[in-house]
N, C-alpha and C positions, 0 to 999 in steps of 0.2 A: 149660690151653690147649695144644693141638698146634700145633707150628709146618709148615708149608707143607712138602714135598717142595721140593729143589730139583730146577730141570727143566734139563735143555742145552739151549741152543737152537743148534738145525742149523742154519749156514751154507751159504747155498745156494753150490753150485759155481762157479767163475770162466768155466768152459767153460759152463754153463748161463749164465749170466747174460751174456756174449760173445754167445751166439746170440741169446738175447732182444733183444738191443738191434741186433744186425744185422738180425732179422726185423721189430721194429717200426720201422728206419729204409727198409727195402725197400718194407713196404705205406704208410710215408707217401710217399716219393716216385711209388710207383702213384699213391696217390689223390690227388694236386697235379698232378701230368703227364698223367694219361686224358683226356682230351674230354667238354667239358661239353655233353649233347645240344640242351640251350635253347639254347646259345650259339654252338652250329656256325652258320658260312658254309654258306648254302643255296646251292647253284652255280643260277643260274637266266640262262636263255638270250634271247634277244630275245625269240622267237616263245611264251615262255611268259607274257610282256608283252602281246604282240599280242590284241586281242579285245574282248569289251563286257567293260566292271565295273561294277558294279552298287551302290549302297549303303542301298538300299529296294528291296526285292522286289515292293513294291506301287504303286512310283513309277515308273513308268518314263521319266516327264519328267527327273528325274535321276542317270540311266546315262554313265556314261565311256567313249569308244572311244577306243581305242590302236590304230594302225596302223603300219606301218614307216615310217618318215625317208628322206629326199632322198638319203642317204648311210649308207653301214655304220655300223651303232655308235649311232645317231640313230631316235627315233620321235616318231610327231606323236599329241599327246595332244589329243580334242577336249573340253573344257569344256563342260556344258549352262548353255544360259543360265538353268536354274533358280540354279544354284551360284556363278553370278553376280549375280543380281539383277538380270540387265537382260532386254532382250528379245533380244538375239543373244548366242550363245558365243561361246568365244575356239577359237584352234586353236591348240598352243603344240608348237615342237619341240622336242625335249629330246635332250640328247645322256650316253649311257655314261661314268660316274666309276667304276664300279666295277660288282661281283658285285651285280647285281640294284636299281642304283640308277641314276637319269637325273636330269639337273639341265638348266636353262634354260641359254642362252650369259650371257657377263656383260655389263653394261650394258643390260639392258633395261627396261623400268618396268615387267614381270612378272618375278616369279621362283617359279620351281617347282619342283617334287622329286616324283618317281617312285619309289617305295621298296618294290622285291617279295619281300617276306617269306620267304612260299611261294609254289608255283606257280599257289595260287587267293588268296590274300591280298596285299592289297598297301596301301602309303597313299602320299596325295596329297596333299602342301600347296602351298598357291601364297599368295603375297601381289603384289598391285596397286596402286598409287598413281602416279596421271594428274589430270588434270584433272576429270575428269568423277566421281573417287570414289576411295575407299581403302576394300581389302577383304583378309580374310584368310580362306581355307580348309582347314580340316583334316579331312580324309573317311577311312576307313579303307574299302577296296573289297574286294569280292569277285566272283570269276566264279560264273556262275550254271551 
């Protein structure tokens, strides 16, 4: 029976292995600190709210108009009364919380949210509870 050569095993350097471990603490902090593109803040402005939106291309009974508000900051969302289930719509103003969101004032018996994604995307929840009915809607809108 031969027995096995022995082998050295080389030591890697202290200088080499110093920079290795600086170079993978540099690409981790890149890759935790860069900007996530899904997750970016869309900067979106009033007048890119402004307009018809649409959530059936083939409905046009239930299309959304946004128009500008009483007041900077503020727009008046009109409601089709398909989206309600009755026979007239609502007109609801909503006012600027933030980059591309509008919200009802508080104390109302509607409450809604205006939430523009992208420039052509946007969604709309509102809930209602009156006398006459309690309703909830979640649409996701586009311009056309």
């Amino acid at each position: 029976m031969t027995k096995p050569a022995p082998r050295a095993a080389a030591a890697p350097s202290p200088v080499r292995i110093g920079l290795m471990a600086a170079l993978t603490a540099i690409l981790s902090l890149a890759i935790l600190l860069a900007p996530r593109l899904g997750h970016a803040a869309v900067a979106v402005t009033d007048a890119d709210a402004i307009g018809k939106w649409i959530t059936d291309k083939s409905d046009p009974a239930g299309d959304y108009a946004v128009a500008a508000g009483p007041a900077a900051g503020t727009l008046r969302v009109m409601v089709p009364a398909k989206a309600m289930g009755r026979k007239v719509g609502e007109t609801l103003t909503l006012q600027r919380v933030g980059s591309g969101q509008f919200v009802t004032p508080k104390g109302g018996t509607i409450w809604a949210k205006l939430t523009v994604t992208e420039p052509r995307h946007a969604t709309f929840q509102m809930k209602h509870d009156d006398k006459t009915g309690f309703g909830v809607i979640y649409v996701l809108l586009e311009k056309p």
